[in-house]
Every structure is written in structure tokens, then in C-alpha cells.
C-alpha positions, -999 to 999 in steps of 0.1 A, spaced: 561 47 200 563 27 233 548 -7 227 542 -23 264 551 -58 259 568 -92 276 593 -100 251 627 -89 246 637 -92 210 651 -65 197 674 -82 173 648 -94 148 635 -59 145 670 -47 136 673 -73 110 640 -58 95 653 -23 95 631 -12 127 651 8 153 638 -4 185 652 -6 221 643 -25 250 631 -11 280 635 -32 315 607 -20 343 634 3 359 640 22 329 601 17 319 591 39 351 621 59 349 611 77 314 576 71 311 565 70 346 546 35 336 546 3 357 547 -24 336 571 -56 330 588 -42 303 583 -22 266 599 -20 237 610 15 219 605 23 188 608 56 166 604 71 130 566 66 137 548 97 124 508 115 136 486 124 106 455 145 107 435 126 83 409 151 72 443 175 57 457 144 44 428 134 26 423 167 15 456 169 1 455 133 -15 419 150 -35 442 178 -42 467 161 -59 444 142 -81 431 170 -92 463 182 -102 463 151 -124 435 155 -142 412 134 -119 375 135 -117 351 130 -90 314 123 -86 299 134 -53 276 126 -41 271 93 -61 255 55 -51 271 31 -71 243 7 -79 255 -18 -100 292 -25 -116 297 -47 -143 330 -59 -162 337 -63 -199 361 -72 -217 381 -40 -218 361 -15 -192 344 -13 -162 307 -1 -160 294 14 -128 257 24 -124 248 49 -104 218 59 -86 202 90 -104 236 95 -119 258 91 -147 270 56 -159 306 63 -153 334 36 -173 364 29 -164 397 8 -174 394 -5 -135 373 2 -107 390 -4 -69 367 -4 -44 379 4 -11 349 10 12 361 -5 42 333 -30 59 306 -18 39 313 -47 11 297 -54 -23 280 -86 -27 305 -92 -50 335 -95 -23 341 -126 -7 334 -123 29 341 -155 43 373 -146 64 360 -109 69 343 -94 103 332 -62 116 349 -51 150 329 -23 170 359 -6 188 356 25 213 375 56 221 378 84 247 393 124 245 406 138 282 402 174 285 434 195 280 459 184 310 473 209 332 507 185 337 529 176 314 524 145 300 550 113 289 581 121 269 582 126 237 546 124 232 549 93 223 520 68 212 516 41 232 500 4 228 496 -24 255 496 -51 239 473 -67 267 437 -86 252 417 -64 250 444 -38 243 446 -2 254 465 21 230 468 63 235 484 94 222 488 130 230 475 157 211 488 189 205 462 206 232 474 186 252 443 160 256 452 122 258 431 101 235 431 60 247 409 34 231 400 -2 228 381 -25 243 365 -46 208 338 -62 207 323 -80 178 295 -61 157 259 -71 161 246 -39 153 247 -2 157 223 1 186 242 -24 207 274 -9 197 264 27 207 247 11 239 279 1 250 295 35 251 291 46 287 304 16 302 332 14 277 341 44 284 343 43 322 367 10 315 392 26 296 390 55 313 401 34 346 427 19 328 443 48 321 440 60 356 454 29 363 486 29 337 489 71 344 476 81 382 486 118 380 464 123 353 429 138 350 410 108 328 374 126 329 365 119 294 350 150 276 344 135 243 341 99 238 331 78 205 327 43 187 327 28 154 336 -3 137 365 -16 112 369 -48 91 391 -74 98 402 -113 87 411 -140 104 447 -135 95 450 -102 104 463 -96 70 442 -78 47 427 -86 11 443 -66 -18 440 -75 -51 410 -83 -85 376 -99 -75 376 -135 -86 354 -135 -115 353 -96 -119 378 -87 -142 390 -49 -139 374 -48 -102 398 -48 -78 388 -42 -35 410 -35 -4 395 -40 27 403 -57 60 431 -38 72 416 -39 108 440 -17 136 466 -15 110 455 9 86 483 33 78 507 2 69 485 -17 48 471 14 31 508 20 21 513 -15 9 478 -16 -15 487 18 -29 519 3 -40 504 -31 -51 472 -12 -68 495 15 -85 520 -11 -101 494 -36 -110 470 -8 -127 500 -6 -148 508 -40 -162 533 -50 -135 537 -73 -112 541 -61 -78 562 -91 -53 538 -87 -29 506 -89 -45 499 -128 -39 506 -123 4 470 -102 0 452 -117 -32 420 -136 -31 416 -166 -34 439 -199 -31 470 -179 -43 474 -165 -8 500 -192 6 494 -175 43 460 -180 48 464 -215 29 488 -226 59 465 -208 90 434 -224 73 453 -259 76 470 -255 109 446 -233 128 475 -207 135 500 -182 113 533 -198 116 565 -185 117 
């Protein structure tokens, strides 16, 4: 991954276990052919198609004796003192030891919703390029406000996307589109002038974020057995990894070190110390 960034501090990330190098502007153009004041290197990052991945996650539930209801609207969910009732609409009643609800910005009355928000965020697809494109087909991420991130594809297409806005609603969101659109695909131009940025497919949607930046993993204050994960904004993959972990070990009676970074509530120290001081410290 090349992250496009002012800051040289490669020796932090070493102490975390991240393998990254820095890139001057010389070297920067050199590799990558981009023209910026500097980026920093990093590598063991992986690309996931998420519909086989999904599909092999439902696989290997399965396998483990899982069951699924589809399609189901879960009406109503109530806890008791050992079980989890969910009511659905023209459905079972399903019961369950716990219920995790993970469905993203659309949340339950029931979730606090204080620090959450819904970002509209845009995308673009490039037709199939008949150059060859950056090293390494690396991903790439400015970290510029509003950022500009892209990736290759195995067609050879370039994907780039960004440009947030704040949700008001869908039909100001997908209004947007066009215009969006033409921005990033300038930018790119701008960041890659060999290559062809006519965008043939282009898209939007929205994600849930916090003020933090850190998402909220953990039981529903007041709702025993129900537990949510949501908020995990541009950083999906990494938080997904870290509630699996922290749903898995608490499910089983454990405590998980972690858990109290993402809980509800007062117990998360972080946003304790942003909420006082108006910024994440060190």
C-alpha cells in the first residue's frame, strides 16, 4: 500500500510490528510515477472479493451446524434472563443465548446513537487501461481532506473514491453523483496524467462513523445478551477483525483485553478523554 503523506516516521510503525519505508519525492516519482512531497510504504496488505468471502464465511457456518433465516425482519428483540427473543415479521420467533447485531448504519432504537453519523461517500471504475499501471498494484490513499484512495483490479480498471459528504438523504446523495464523479475523476488525472480516467461505472453509498473514529463493540446498556458492532467508518477490514475476536471470546465467558477501548458506555477511557479535551490524545 502507498500511503501519500507529510510525515516521516517510520520508527513508530516498526515498534508496532508494521513494515513500512519512507519514500522522499525523488524516489516517490521514481517508482510510482506520483508527484507528491513524500509517502510512506507499507506491505502485507491483502485485496478481498467480498461477495466469495462472504460466501465462504456462510459456508463455514454451515459446516458448524449454523442456521439462517432469509429473508427475515426482525421486529422486535427482547432479553431475559437467560435468552434472547427476536420477533420477526411474518416469521418465526427465533431465541437465542445472544443476539449481535451488526447492521451497519441502519441502527435499532435500541443502540445509542449519540456519537454515531452516516457518511455518503462516492466511487468511480475506469475502463480496462491499455498501459501498465503503478508497481505492484499497489493500493493507494492520500491522506489529503477530503481524501482520494485507489486500487487496481485484475482487468486492469483503476477504482478511486472519496470525496464525503455528510448524509441528508438518499436523493441528495445520489444527486451528487455526476459532479462527484467528474472531481475525482480530475484528481486522478491530476495524481496519474498517462492514464485514461473516463469513468465507466461510477457509484455511492453511505457508512457509519463516531466521532472518535473508533468503533462501538460490545452489549447494549440495558440489553442483556444483545450485543452491536457498528461504526467502523473507512476502516472496516481492521475493526471487523478486532469485534470478531472481542465477540468470539466474550460469547464464551472471557474477557477479551480489548473489549473496554470499544464498549458502550463510560467504560470507554478514549472517548472519556476526546469528550473532555475536544481531541484523541496521544
Amino acid at each position: 500500500m502507498v500511503l501519500v503523506s507529510y510525515a516521516r516516521r517510520p520508527r513508530p510503525r516498526r515498534g508496532a510490528g508494521i513494515r513500512a519505508i519512507y519514500l522522499p519525492p525523488a524516489v516517490l516519482k521514481e517508482k510510482f510515477g506520483i508527484a507528491r512531497k513524500g509517502a510512506i510504504l507499507s506491505h502485507d496488505n491483502i485485496a478481498l472479493d467480498p461477495r466469495k468471502l462472504t460466501a465462504g464465511f456462510l459456508g463455514k457456518a454451515l459446516e458448524k451446524k449454523a442456521r439462517f433465516y432469509t429473508p427475515v425482519e426482525v421486529t422486535a428483540l427482547a432479553s431475559g434472563t437467560s435468552s434472547v427473543v427476536a420477533e420477526t415479521k411474518g416469521g418465526p420467533t427465533i431465541t437465542a443465548k445472544q443476539v449481535v447485531l451488526t447492521t451497519g448504519y441502519e441502527l435499532l432504537d435500541m443502540v445509542p446513537a449519540d456519537t454515531h453519523s452516516i457518511i455518503s461517500t462516492y466511487a468511480m471504475a475506469t475502463k480496462p487501461q491499455k498501459g501498465r499501471l503503478w508497481p505492484g498494484a499497489a493500493f493507494i490513499w492520500e491522506a489529503s481532506d477530503p481524501y482520494l484512495y485507489m486500487r487496481a483490479t485484475v482487468d486492469g480498471r483503476v477504482i478511486c473514491g472519496g470525496e464525503d459528504e455528510d448524509f441528508v438523504d438518499e436523493e441528495t446523495r445520489d444527486g451528487l453523483l455526476a459532479t462527484k464523479t467528474r472531481t475525482i475523476a480530475t484528481k486522478l488525472k491530476r495524481l496519474f496524467p498517462d492514464l485514461d480516467t473516463t469513468a465507466e461505472f461510477a457509484w455511492t453509498g453511505c457508512f457509519g462513523t463516531t466521532t472518535t473514529g473508533l468503533p462501538y463493540i460490545g452489549e447494549l446498556p440495558g440489553h442483556p445478551g444483545i450485543f452491536a458492532v457498528l461504526g467502523f467508518g473507512g476502516n472496516g477490514i481492521t475493526f471487523s477483525q478486532i469485534a470478531s475476536e472481542i465477540m468470539a471470546t466474550t460469547i464464551a465467558g472471557r474477557k477479551d483485553t480489548d473489549a473496554k477501548l470499544f464498549a458502550f458506555g463510560p467504560t470507554n477511557m478514549v472517548r472519556k478523554l476526546v469528550d473532555l479535551t475536544g481531541k484523541l490524545l496521544p
